[in-house]
C-alpha positions as CSV (number, residue, x, y, z in Angstrom):
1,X,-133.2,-27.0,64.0
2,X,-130.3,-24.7,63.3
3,X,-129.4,-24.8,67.3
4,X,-130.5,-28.6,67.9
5,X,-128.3,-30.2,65.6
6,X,-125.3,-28.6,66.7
7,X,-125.5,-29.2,69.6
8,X,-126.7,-32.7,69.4
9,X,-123.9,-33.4,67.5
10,X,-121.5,-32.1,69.7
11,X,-123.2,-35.0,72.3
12,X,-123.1,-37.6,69.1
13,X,-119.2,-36.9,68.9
14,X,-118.5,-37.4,72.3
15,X,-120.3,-40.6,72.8
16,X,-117.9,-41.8,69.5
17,X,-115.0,-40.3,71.0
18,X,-115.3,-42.1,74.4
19,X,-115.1,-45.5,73.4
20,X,-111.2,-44.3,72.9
21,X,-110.3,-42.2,75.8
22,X,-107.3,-41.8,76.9
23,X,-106.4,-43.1,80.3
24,X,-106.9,-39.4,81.8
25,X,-110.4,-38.3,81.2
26,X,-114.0,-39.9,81.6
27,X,-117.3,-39.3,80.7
28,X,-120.2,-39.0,83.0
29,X,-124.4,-38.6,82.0
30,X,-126.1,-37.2,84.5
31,X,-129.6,-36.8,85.7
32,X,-132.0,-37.2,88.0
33,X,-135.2,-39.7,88.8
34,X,-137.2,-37.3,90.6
35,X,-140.4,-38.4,93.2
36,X,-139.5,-42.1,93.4
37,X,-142.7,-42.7,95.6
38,X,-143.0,-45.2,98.6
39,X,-146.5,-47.0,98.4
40,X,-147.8,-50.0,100.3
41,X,-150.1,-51.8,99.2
42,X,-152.9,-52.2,102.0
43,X,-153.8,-55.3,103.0
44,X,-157.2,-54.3,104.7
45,X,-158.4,-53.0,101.1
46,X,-158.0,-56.2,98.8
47,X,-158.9,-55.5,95.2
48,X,-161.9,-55.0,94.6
49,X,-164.3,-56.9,91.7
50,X,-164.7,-54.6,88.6
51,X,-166.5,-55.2,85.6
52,X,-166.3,-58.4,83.5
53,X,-164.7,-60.3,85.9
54,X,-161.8,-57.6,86.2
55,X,-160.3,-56.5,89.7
56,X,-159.8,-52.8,90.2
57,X,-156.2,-51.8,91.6
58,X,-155.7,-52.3,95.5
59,X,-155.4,-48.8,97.6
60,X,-151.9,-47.9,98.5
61,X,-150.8,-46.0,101.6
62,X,-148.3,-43.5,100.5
63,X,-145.2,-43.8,102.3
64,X,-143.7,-40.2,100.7
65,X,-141.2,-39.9,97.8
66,X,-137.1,-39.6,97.5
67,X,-134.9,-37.7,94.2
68,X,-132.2,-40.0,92.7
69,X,-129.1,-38.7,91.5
70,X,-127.3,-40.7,89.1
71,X,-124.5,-40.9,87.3
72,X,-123.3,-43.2,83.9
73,X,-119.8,-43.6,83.5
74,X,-120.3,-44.0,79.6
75,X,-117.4,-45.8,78.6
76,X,-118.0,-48.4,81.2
77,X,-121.7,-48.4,82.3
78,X,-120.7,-47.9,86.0
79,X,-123.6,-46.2,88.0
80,X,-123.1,-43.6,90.7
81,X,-126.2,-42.6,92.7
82,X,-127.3,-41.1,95.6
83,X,-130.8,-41.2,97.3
84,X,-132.0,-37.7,98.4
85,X,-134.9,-36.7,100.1
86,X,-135.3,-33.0,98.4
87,X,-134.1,-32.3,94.5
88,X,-132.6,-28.7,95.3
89,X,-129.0,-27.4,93.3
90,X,-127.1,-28.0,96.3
91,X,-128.1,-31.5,96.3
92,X,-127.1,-32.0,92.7
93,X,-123.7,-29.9,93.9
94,X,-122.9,-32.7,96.2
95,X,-123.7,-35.1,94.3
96,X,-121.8,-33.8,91.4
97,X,-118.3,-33.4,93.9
98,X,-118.9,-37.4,95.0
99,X,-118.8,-38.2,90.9
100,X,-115.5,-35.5,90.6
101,X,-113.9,-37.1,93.3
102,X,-115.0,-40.9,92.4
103,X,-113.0,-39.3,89.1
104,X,-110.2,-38.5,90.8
105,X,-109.9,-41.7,92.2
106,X,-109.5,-43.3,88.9
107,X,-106.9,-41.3,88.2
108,X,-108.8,-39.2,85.6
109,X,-108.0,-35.7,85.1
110,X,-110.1,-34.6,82.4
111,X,-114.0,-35.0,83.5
112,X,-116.8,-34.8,80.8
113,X,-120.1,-34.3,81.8
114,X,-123.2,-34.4,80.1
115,X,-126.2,-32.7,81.7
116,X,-129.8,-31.0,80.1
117,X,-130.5,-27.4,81.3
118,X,-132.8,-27.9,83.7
119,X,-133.2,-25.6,86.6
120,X,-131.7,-27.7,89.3
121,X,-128.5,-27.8,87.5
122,X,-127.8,-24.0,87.8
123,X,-126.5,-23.7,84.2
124,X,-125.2,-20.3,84.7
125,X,-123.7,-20.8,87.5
126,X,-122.4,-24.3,87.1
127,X,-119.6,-24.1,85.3
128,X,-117.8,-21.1,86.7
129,X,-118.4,-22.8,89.9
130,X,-116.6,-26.2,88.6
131,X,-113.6,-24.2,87.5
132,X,-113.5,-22.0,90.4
133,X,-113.9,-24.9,92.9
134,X,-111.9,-27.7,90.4
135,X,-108.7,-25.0,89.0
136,X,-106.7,-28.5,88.9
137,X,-108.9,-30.5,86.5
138,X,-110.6,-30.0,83.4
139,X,-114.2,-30.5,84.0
140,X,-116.1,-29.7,80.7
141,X,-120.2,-29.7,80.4
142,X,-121.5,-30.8,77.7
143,X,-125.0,-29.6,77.7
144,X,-128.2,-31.5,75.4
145,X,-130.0,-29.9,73.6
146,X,-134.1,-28.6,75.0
147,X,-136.3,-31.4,74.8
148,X,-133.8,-33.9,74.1
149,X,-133.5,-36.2,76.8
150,X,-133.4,-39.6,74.7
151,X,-129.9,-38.1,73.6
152,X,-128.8,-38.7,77.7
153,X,-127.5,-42.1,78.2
154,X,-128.5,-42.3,82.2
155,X,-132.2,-42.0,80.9
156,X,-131.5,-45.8,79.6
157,X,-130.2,-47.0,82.4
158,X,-133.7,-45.0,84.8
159,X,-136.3,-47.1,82.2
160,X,-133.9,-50.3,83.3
161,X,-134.6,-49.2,86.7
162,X,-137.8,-48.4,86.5
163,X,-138.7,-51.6,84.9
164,X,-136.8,-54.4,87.4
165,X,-137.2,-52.3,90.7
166,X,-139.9,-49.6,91.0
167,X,-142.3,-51.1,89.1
168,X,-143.1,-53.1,92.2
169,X,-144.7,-50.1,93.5
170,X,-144.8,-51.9,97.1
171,X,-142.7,-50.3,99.9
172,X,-143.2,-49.9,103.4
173,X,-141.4,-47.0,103.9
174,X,-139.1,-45.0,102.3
175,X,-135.7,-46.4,103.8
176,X,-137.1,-49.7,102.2
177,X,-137.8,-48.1,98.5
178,X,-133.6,-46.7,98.6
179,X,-132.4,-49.9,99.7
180,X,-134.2,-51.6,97.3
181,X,-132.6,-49.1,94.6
182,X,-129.1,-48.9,95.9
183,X,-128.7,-52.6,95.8
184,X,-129.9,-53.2,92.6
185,X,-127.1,-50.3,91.3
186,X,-124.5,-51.6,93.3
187,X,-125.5,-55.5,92.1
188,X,-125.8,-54.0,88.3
189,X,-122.1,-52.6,89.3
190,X,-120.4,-56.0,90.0
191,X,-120.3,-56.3,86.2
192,X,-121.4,-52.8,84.8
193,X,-121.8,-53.1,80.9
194,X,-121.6,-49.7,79.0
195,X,-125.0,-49.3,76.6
196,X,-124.1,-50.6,72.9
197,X,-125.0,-46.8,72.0
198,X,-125.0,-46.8,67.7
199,X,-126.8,-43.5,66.8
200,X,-124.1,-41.6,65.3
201,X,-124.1,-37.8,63.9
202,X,-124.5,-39.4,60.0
203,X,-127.6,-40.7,61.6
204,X,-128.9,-37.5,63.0
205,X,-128.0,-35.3,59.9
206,X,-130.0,-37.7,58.1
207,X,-132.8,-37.8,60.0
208,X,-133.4,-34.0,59.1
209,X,-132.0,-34.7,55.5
210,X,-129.2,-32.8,56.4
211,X,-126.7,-33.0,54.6
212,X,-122.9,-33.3,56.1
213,X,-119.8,-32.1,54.8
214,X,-117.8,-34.8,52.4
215,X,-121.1,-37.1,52.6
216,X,-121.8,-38.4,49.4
217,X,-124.5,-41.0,50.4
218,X,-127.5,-41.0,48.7
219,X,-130.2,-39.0,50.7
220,X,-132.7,-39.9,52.6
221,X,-131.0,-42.6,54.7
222,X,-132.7,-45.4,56.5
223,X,-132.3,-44.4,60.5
224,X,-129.8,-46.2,62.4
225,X,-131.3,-47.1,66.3
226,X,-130.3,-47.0,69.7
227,X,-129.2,-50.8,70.8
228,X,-130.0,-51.3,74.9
């Protein structure tokens, strides 16, 4: 607990922080939806009768899988993504110079990024790399806490995903499944709407009856949520 919370609340603060940036710097969450698989449903192999009247689940052929790499712009719920056939650290470094440069484009200067730990993302390598390969710009990582994914904002925008495009689960091939998915981003992008994000750091401290400095509420609290 003594290393979670402060660095959760390091996240917390940011997420408050950039519903006021200046004009200068951004906020990306990153992450990736990894083995995005391509099945077809066969249609020599109907379903087949279970018991009480039930059907058991038509056979798929499998078509093979792709990695997504995505990025939330958090203070304006654009999506940046890339379909990749492997999930490898040089992928995620490419993908990570689009999002700079898509940055850069904006006019941005200062480039927050929040990202877990995980192995693909290099973490001790990854930020001398940024300031090595990015001396101009002020590219921060702000990295979550282990285990602690539900503090990532992208993750929201993956179950949205998830829920409207892959849960189709029917898809010829794998050129089919990342059209399907780069349309629906780039449609949800026509009119991106940031998440209505409400946990705050009050709400994390009193979740582990923690209490802050200068809070005089009376402990426990009820928990705040997370608004989609």
């Amino acid at each position: 607990l003594s290393k979670f919370l402060p660095r959760a609340r390091v996240i917390l603060e940011l997420y408050e922080r950039t519903r006021s940036l200046g004009s200068a710097e951004v906020t990306w969450s990153f992450d990736e939806c990894t083995s995005l698989q391509a099945r077809e449903r066969d249609s020599h192999s109907p379903p087949k009768p279970g018991g009480n009247g039930t059907l058991l689940e038509a056979s798929y052929r499998r078509r093979g899988a792709v990695q997504l790499f995505a990025a939330l712009n958090v203070a304006t719920g654009y999506v940046e993504a890339v379909v990749k056939a492997t999930k490898t650290f040089a992928d995620f470094q490419a993908f990570v110079v689009q999002v700079i440069e898509k940055s850069v484009q904006m006019g941005k200067s200062v480039i927050n990024i929040v990202l877990d730990n995980g192995s693909t993302h290099r973490p001790k390598y990854l930020e001398k790399w940024l300031k090595d390969a990015y001396p101009d710009l002020n590219v921060r990582v702000f990295w979550l806490p282990v285990r602690s994914s539900w503090l990532n904002q992208i993750e929201i925008f993956f179950s949205i995903l998830k829920a409207h495009v892959l849960r189709l689960n029917d898809f010829s091939s794998l050129v089919e499944l990342e059209r399907m998915i780069l349309d629906f981003i780039a449609l949800r992008n026509l009119r991106p709407v940031p998440f209505r994000w409400q946990y705050s750091v009050v709400d994390l401290y009193r979740k582990y009856n923690v209490r802050l400095p200068g809070d005089d509420a009376i402990w426990p609290a009820p928990e705040s949520s997370v608004v989609w």
